[in-house]
C-alpha positions as a printed Julia matrix, in Angstrom:
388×3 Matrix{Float64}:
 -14.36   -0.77  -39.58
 -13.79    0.57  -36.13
 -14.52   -1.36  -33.32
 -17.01   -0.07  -30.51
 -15.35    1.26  -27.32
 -14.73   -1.27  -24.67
 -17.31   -0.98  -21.85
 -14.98   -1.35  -18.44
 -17.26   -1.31  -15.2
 -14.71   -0.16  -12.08
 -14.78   -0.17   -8.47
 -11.72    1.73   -6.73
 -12.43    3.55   -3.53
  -8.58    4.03   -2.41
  -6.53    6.51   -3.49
  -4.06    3.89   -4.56
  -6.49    1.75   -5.86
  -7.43    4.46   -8.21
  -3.96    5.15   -9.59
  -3.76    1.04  -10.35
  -7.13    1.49  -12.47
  -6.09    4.77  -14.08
  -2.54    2.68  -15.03
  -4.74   -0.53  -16.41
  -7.13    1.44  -18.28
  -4.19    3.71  -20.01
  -2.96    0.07  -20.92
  -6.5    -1.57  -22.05
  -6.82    1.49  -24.65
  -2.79    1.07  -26.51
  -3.09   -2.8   -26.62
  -6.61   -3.23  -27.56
  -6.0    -0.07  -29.71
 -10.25    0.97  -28.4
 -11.09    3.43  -27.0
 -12.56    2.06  -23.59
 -15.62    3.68  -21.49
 -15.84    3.86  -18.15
 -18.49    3.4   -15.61
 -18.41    2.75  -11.71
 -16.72    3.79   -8.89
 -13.2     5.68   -8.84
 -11.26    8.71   -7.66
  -9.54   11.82   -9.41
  -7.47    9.34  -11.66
  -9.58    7.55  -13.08
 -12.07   10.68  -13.54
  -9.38   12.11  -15.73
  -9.89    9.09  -18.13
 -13.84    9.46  -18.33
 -15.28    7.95  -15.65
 -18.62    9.51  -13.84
 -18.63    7.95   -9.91
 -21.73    6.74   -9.35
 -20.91    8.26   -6.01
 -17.73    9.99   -3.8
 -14.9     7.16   -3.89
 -13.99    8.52   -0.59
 -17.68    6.65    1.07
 -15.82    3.2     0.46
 -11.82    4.57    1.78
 -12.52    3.31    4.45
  -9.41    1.54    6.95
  -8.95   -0.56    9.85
 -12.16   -2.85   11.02
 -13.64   -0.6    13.3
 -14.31    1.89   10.64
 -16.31   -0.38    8.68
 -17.99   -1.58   11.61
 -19.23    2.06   12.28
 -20.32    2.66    8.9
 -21.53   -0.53    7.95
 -25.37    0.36    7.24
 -24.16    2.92    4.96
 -21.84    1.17    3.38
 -24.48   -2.18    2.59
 -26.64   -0.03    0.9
 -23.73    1.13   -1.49
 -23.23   -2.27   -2.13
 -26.37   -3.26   -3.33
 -26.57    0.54   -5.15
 -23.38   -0.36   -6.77
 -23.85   -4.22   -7.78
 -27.79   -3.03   -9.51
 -25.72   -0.07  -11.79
 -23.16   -2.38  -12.9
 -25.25   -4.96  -13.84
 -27.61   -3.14  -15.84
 -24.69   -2.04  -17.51
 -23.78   -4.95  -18.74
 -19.99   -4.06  -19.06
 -17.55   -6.3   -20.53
 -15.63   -6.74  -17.52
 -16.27   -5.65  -14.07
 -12.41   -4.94  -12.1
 -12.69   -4.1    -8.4
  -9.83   -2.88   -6.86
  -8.35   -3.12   -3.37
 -11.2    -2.36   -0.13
 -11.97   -5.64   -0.16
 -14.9    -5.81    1.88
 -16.59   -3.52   -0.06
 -15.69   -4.39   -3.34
 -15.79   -8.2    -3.02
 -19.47   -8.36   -2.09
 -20.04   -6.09   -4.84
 -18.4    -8.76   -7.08
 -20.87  -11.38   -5.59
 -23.83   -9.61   -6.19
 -22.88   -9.21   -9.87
 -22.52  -12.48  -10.31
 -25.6   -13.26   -9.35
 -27.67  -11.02  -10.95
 -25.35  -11.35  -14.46
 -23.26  -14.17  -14.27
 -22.01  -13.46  -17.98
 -19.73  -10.42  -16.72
 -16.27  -11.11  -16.2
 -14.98  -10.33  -12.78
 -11.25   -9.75  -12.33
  -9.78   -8.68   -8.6
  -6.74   -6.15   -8.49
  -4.82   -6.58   -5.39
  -5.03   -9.51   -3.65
  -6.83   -9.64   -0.09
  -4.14  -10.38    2.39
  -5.31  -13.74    2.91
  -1.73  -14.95    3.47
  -2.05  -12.97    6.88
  -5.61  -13.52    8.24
  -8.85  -14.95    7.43
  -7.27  -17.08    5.08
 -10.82  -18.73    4.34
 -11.48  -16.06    1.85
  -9.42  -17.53   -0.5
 -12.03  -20.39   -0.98
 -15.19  -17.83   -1.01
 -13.79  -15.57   -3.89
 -13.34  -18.36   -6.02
 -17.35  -18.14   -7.33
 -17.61  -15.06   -8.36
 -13.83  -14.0    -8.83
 -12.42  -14.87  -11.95
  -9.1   -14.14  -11.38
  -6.96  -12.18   -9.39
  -4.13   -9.72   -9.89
  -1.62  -10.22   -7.69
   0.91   -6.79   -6.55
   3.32   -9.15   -4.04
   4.93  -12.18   -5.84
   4.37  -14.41   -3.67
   0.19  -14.17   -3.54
  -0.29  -16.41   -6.61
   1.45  -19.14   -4.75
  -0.99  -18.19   -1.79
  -4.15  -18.5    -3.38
  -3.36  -21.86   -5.08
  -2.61  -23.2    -1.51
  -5.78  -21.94    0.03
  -7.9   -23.29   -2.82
  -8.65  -19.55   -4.21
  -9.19  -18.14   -7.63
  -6.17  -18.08   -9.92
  -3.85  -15.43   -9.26
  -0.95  -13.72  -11.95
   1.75  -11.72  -10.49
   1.37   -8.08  -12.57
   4.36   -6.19  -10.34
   3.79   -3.53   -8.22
   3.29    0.18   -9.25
   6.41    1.1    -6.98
   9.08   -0.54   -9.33
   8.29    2.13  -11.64
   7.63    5.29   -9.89
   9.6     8.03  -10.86
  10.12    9.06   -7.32
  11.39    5.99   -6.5
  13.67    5.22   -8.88
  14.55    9.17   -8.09
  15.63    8.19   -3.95
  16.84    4.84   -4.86
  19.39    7.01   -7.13
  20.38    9.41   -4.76
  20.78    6.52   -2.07
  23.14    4.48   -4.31
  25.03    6.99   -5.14
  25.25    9.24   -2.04
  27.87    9.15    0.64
  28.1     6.71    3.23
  26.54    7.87    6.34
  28.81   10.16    8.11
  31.57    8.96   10.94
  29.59    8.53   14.49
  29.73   12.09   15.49
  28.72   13.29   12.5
  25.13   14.78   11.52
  22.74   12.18   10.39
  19.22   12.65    8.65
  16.8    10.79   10.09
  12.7    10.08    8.34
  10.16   10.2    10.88
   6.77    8.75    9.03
   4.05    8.12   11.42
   1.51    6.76    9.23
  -1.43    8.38    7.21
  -4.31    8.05    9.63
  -4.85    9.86   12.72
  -5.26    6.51   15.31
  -1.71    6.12   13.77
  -0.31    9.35   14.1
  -2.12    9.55   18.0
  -0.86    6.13   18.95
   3.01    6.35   17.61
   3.95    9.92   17.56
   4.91   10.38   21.03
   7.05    7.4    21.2
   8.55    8.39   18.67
   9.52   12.04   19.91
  10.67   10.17   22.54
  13.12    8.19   20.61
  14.64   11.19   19.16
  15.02   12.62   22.31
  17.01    9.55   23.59
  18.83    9.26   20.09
  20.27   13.15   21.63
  20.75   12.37   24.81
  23.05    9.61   23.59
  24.67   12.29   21.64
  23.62   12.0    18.39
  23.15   15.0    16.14
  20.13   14.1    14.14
  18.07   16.07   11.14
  14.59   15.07   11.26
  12.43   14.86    8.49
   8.29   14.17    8.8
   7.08   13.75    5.52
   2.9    13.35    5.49
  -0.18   14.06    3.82
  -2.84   16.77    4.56
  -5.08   14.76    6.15
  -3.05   14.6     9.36
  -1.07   17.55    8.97
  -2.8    19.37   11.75
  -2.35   16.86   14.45
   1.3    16.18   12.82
   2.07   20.43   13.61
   0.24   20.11   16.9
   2.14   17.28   18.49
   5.65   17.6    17.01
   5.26   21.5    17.72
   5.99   20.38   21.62
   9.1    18.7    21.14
  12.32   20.25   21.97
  13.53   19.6    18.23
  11.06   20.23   15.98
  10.71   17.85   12.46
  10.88   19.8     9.16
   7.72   18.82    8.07
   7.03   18.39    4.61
   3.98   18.15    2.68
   4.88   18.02   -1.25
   5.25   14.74   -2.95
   8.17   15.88   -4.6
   9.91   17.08   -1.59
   9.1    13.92    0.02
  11.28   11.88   -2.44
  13.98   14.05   -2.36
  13.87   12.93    1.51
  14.17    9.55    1.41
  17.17   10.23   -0.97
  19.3    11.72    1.81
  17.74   10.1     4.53
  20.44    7.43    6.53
  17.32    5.77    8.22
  13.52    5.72    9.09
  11.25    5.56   12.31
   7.74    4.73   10.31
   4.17    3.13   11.07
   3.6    -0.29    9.8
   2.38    0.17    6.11
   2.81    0.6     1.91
   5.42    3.16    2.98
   7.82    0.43    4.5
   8.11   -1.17    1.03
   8.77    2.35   -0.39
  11.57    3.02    1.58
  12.9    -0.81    0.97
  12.94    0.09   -3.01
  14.9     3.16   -2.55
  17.17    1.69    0.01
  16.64    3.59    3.07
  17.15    1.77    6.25
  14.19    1.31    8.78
  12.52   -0.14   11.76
   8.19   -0.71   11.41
   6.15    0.56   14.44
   2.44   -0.22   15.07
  -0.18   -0.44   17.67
  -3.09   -2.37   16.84
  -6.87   -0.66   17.54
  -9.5    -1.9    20.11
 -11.18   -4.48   17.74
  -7.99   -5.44   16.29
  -6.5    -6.71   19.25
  -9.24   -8.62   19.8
  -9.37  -10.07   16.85
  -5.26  -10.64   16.96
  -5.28  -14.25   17.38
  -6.64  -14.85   14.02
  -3.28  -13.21   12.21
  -1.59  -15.99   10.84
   1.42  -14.2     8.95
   4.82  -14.68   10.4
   5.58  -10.48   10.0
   3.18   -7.27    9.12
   6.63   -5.76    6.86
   5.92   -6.57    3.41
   9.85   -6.34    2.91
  10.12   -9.23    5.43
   7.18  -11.22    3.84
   8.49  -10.61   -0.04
  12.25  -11.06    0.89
  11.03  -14.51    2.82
  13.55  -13.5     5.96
  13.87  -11.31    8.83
  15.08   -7.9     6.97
  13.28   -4.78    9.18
  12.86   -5.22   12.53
   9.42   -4.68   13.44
   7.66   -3.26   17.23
   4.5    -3.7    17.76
   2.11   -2.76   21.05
   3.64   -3.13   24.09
   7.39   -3.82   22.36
   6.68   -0.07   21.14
   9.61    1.16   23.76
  12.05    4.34   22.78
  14.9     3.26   24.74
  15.07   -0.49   22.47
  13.79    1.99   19.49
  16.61    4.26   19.93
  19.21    1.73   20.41
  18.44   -0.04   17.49
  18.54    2.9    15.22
  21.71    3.27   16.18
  22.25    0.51   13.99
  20.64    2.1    11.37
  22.11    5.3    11.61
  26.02    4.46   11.39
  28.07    2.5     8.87
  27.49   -1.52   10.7
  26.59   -4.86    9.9
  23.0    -4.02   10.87
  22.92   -1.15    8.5
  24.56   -3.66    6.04
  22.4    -6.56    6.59
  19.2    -4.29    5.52
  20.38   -3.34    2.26
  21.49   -6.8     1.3
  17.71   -7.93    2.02
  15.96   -4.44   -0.08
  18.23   -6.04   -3.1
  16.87   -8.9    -3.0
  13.32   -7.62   -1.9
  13.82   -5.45   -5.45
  15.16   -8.45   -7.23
  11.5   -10.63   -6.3
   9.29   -7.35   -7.72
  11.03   -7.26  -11.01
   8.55   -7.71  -13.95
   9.69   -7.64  -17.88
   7.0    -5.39  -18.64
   4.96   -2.69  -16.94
   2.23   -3.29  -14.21
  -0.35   -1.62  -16.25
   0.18   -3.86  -19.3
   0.32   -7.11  -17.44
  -2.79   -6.18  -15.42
  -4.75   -5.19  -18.86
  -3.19   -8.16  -21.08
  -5.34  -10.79  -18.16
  -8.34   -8.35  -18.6
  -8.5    -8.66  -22.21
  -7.88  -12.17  -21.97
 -11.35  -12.6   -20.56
 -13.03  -10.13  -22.44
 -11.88  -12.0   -25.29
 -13.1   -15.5   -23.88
């Protein structure tokens, strides 16, 4: 007799967060060997699997705090819109993804208007870094957690918050990747000090990013030639900030190649010998293929007021997963081009620095490593609740 589909209510408003459903729900169908039906929130992923948003993903994508502050009216009423749809639904499991602070209060109106429906969390909230009291508040109406840094499970238990499982991180396996990592391993050392040298320029993916770090770093390159260095600079970004990317860069004395294809970008970090970037997802990209860095950022308005309550030791997730000092990281004021330039120096030429980085991204890849898929760990706790 053939089972009924599995009903699988989703909330993903992220683009990333979309790909980690699309990866889970690929897995839910081969090991439960149903077919599974979606309903919810997603993106183009996820859409290619079935799913019919209840609305635009892209209304939730939102980042930084004073975003949400400035949409917040909007973005309660989605909220309750979305928590009435999935309960009336009655799915057999509800998984929110990532955006937090919409798709946690989702989860807690769900449980309180059907408290039968399993609720499982993909990507932890970075609780290990600030407002570590949410820990303790998703523990009612989060089931459990899966966990994309290693250390998070360990986290949770220690602020009293739902169980958490460690299910790897997408990156291990992503063919582009594994494609740079390749070409850095097996690629020539970087070339003898007066040689040409490629260097990644990655200002971030949002335009307060790109406004607030591009200029310092123009002028870092600009310092990096004064001091003689022949340099080959590389922008890879997305088309959301392309514009102001051309605009800015197009008044520099060297101009970036810019490049906007995914592909191209990976063949980039293959040859690059070292990266300028913005604080973010991208710095643990670069630590799995093996390219050298330094991590910029300048914090927003509300941000820096509400600084004091960080309480993580570094914003690098190679730093935090390697559990040592591996990139060094400027951030505000400390964002200076002469220190910047000096210390890709480092980077840029065959030394201990240069060294001392690649030691840590081994053992930064050595923490990630999972015996099986993302995907299949992330569906094989999903199921396990369905099933209870």
């Amino acid at each position: 007799m053939t089972q009924p589909p599995l009903k699988i209510a989703i909330v993903a408003g992220e683009e990333s967060g979309d790909l980690l459903g699309a990866d889970l729900v690929r897995a839910l169908r081969q090991m439960s060997g149903r077919d599974v039906r979606l309903v919810g929130v997603g993106g183009r992923h996820l859409k290619e699997l079935g799913l019919s948003p209840l609305f635009n993903a892209g209304e939730i994508a939102l980042m930084g705090l004073s975003a949400i502050l400035r949409d917040l009216p909007r973005l309660i009423r989605r909220i309750g819109e979305t928590a009435r749809f999935v309960s009336a639904e009655k799915p057999d499991c509800l998984i929110t993804i990532d955006s937090p602070d919409f798709s946690l209060r989702v989860a807690r109106k769900v449980r309180a208007l059907a408290p039968d429906i399993p609720i499982v969390h993909y990507v932890c909230p970075s609780v290990w870094a600030w407002r570590p009291g949410r820990a303790k508040a998703m523990r009612p109406h989060v089931d459990e957690v899966l966990c994309i840094l290693p250390f998070e499970p360990k986290e949770l238990a220690r602020l009293d918050g739902p169980p958490g499982t460690y299910v790897g991180h997408r990156l291990i396996s992503d063919p582009g990747v594994l494609i740079a990592a390749a070409m850095q391993e097996h690629g020539s050392d970087p070339a003898e000090q007066g040689g040409e040298k490629t260097l990644l320029l990655l200002p971030g993916s949002r335009r307060s990013e790109v406004r607030a770090l591009l200029g310092p770093f123009g002028e870092t390159v600009s310092i990096l030639k004064a001091r003689g260095h022949r340099l080959r600079l590389l922008l890879p970004t997305v088309p959301n900030v392309a514009d102001m990317v051309t605009s800015i860069t197009g008044q520099w004395p060297d101009k970036p190649e810019i490049i906007l294809d995914a592909q191209k970008k990976w063949q980039a970090f293959g040859e690059a010998d070292a990266a300028l970037i913005a604080s973010g997802t991208v710095s643990l990209e670069l630590a799995l293929s093996g390219v050298p860095m330094m991590s910029c950022y300048k914090l927003d308005a509300v941000m820096r007021m509400a600084q004091r309550l960080i309480t993580v030791w570094s914003a690098s997730l190679p730093n935090l997963v390697a559990d040592r000092t591996v990139v060094i990281e400027a951030y505000n004021e400390y964002v200076r081009p002469q220190w910047m330039a000096r210390h890709l120096e480092g980077l840029l030429t065959d030394s201990a620095l240069r060294q001392w980085q690649k030691d840590g991204f081994a053992e930064v890849r050595r923490r990630f490593a999972t015996e099986r898929p993302s995907g299949e760990l992330a569906a094989q706790v999903v199921l396990r609740h369905i099933r209870k």
